[in-house]
C-alpha positions in Angstrom: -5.2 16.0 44.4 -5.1 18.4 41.3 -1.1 17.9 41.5 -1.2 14.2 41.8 -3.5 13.9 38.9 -1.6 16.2 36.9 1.3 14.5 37.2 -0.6 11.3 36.1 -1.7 12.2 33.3 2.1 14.2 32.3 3.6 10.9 32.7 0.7 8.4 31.4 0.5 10.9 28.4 4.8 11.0 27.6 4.9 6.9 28.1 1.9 6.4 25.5 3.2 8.9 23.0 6.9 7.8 22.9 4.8 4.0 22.3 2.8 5.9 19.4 6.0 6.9 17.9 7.1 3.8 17.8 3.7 2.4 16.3 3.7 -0.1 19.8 0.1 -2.1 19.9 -0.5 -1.3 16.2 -2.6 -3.9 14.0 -0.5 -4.7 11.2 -1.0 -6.5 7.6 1.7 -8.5 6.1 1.8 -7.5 2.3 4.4 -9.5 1.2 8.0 -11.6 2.5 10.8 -9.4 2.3 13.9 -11.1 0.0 16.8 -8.1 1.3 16.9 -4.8 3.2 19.0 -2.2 1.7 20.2 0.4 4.9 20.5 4.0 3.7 22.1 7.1 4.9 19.8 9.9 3.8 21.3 13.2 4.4 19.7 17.1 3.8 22.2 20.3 3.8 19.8 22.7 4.5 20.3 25.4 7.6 18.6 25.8 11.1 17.0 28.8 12.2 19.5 31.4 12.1 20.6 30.7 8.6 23.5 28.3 9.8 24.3 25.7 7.3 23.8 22.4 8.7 23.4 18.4 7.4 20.8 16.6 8.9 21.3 12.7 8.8 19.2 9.4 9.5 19.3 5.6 8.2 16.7 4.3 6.2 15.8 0.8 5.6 14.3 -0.3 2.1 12.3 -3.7 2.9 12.5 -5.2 -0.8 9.8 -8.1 -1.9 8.2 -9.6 -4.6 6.3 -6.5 -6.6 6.2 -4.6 -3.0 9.2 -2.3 -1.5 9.1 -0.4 1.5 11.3 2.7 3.0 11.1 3.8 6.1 13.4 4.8 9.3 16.2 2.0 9.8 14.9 2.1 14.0 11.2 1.8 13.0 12.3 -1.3 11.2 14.4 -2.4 13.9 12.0 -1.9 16.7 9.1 -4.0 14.7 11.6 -6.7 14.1 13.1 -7.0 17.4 11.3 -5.3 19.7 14.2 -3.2 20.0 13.6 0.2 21.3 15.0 3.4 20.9 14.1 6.6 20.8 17.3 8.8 19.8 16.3 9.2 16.1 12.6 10.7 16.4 14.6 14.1 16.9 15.9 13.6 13.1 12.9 11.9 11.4 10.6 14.9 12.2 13.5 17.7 11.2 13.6 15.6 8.0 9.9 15.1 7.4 10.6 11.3 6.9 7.4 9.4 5.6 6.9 5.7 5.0 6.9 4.8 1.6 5.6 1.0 0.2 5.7 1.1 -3.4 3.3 -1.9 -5.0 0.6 -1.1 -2.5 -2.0 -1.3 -3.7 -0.8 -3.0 -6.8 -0.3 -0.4 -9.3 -0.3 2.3 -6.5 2.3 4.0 -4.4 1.0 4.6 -0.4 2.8 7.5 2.0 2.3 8.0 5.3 3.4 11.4 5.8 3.2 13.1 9.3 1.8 16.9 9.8 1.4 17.4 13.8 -0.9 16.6 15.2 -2.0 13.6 12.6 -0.7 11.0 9.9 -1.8 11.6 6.7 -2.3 8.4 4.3 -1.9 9.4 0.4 -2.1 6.7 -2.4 -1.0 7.6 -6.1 -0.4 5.6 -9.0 3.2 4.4 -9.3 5.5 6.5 -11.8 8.2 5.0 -13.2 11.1 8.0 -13.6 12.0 7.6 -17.3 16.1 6.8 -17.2 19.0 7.9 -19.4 22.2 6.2 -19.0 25.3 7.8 -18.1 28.9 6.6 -19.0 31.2 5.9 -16.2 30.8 3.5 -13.1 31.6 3.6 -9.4 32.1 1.7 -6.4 28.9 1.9 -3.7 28.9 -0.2 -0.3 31.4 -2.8 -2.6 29.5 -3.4 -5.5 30.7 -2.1 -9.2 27.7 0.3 -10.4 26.7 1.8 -13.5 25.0 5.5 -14.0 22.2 6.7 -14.5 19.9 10.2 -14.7 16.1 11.3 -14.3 14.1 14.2 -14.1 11.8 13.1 -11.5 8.9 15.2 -9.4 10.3 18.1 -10.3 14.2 17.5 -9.4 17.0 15.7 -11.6 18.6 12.9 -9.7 21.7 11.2 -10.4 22.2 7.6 -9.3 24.5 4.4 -9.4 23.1 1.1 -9.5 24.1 -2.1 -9.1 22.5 -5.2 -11.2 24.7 -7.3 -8.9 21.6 -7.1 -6.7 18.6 -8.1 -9.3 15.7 -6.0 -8.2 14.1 -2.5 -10.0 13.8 -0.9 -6.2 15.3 2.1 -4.7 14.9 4.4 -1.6 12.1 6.4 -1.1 10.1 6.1 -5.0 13.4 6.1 -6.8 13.2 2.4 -8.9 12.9 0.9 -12.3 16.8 0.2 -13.0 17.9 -3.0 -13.8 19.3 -3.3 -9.9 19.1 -2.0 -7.0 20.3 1.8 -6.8 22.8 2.3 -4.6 23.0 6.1 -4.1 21.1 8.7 -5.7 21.4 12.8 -5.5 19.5 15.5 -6.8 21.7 18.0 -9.1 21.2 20.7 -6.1 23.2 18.3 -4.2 20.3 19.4 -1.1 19.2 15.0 -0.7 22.0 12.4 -0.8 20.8 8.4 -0.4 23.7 6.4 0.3 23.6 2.4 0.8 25.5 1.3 3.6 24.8 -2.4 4.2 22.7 -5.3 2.6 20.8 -7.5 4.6 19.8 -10.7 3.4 16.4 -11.7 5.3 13.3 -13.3 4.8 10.8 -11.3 7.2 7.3 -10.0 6.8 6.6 -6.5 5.1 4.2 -5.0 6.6 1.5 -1.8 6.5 -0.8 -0.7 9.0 -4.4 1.6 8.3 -3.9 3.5 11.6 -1.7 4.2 15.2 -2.8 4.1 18.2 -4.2 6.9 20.0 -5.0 7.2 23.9 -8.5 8.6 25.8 -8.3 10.0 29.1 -11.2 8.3 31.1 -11.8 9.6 34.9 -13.4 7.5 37.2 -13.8 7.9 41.2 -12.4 5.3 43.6 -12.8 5.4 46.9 -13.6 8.8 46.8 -11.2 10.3 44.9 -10.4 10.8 41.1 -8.5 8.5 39.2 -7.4 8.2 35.4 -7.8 5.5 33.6 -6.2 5.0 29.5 -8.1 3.9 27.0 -6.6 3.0 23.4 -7.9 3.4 20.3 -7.1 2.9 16.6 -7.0 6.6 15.2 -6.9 5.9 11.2 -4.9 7.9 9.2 -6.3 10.9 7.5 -6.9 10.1 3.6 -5.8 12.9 1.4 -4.1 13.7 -2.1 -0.8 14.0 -3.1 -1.4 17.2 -4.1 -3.4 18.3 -1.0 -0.4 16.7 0.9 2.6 18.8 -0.2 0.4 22.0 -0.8 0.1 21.5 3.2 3.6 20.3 3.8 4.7 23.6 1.7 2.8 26.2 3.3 3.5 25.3 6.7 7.4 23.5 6.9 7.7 26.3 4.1 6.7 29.5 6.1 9.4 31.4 8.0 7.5 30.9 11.2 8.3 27.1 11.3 11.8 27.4 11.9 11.6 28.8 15.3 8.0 27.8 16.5 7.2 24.6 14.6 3.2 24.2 15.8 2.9 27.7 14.8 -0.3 26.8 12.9 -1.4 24.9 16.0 -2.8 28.5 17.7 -5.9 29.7 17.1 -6.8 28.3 14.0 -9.9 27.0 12.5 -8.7 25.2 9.7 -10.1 21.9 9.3 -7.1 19.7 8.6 -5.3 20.5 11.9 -8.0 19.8 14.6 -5.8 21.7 16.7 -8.3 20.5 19.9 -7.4 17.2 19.4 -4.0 16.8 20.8 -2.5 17.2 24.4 -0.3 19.4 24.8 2.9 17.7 27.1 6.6 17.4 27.5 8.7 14.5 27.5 11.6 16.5 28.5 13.8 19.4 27.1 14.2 17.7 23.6 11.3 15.8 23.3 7.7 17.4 22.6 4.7 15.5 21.8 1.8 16.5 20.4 -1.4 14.0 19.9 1.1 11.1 20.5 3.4 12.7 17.7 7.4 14.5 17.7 7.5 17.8 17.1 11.3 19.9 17.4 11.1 22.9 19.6 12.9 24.8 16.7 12.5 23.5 12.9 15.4 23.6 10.1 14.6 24.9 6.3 12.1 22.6 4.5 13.9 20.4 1.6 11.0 19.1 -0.3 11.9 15.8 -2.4 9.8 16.7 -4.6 8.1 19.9 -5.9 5.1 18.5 -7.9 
């Protein structure tokens, strides 16, 4: 019986985490009507854990509406517009430390979700507008003409294109306030690379959640045996600063033991902000392991910040 259950529970636990990652049975609030989606190609050269040189890659989707833009992974937005699922780029997102990011929410305020296994983290920051310096010279993006431009921004300089062929001050991620859309954007280490690849014109909702569900194990006896049943709940996301946020994201993607053992901090620690007793330890299968309903790689590559303060 002790078999039976425990394979229960190792396949009741992979189905509900793979439906965590992709935020299945969420409650969602629509902030605004989307007017276009700009699709990204966001790439890192960084190396893995031997010191290899590698490029990680992913698509991004920038949800752009009146006074409210939103980036996030192009198969997150897919899979809550369609229904469409997949789960071939969770691999990516976590190596890349992707976070949601709705500029204009609240007004005035820019909201992250940022995920540390095992929990989402929620930060909200007033919005700050890089302060621009033309460039001479233009260039064709995704066929549109685009001028130049330059910022020193969190801590990196980034030099974009935009185009004002698309009339809108968004960008990816919290790059905006050009007079168009930018197009691509690169910091002058040439580690991060935004690249628009296609333009969809679209009038759907954009939309923001407080929290992701989270499953209880409840066991009940029938007929004289055990049985499990699942119970979901709405875990919120943890509140924190932005500066509590990438002191955490530095000293733990930062430190040398992340690259081969990624949950390193997971084991026997007491620190507050992990809970490391709160998530179930499982495996989807060789390349997928989930912890409290989160991805995490079995080996990690060198953390890129976007930005250092």
């Amino acid at each position: 019986m002790k078999t039976t259950l425990t394979i229960i529970l190792a396949l009741v636990a992979n189905m509900m985490s793979a439906q965590q990652l992709l935020r299945c049975d969420e409650i969602l609030d629509t902030l605004c009507q989307s007017k276009l989606t700009a699709v990204y190609l966001y790439t890192i050269h960084t190396s893995d854990d031997e010191g290899k040189p590698v490029t990680d890659s992913i698509r991004l989707a920038l949800q752009v509406g009146e006074g409210v833009w939103k980036t996030w992974t192009y198969e997150r937005y897919r899979y809550e517009k369609s229904g469409e699922d997949t789960l071939t780029f969770m691999h990516n997102e976590a190596l890349m430390h992707i976070a949601t990011t709705t500029v204009g929410y609240p007004e005035g305020k820019i909201t992250s979700i940022e995920s540390i296994v095992p929990h989402q983290y929620e930060v909200t920051e007033d919005i700050e507008k890089p302060a621009w310096k033309k460039t001479k010279g233009k260039d064709l993006v995704c066929g549109y003409l685009c001028k130049k431009a330059t910022c020193e921004f969190r801590g990196k300089k980034w030099n974009v294109c935009y185009t004002t062929d698309i009339p809108t001050t968004a960008g990816p991620w919290k790059l905006h306030g050009l007079k168009g859309l930018i197009t691509y954007a690169a910091d002058e280490d040439g580690i991060h690379t935004f690249q628009l690849i296609s333009i969809n014109e679209e009038v759907i909702p954009v939309t923001c959640s407080s929290g992701y569900p989270e499953m209880k194990f409840k066991f009940v006896q029938k007929e004289g045996e055990k049985d499990v049943e699942v119970v979901i709940i709405q875990k919120p996301h943890v509140k924190t600063t932005s500066e509590k946020c990438l002191k955490m994201k530095n000293e733990l993607f930062g430190d040398e033991r992340y690259l081969t053992n990624p949950e390193f901090y997971n084991i026997w620690t007491s620190r507050e902000h992990y809970e490391p007793n709160l998530f179930i330890r499982n495996q989807y299968n060789k390349s997928y392991n989930l912890r409290g309903g989160l991805y995490l790689p079995d080996k990690g590559h060198k953390y890129q910040p976007l930005e250092l303060k």
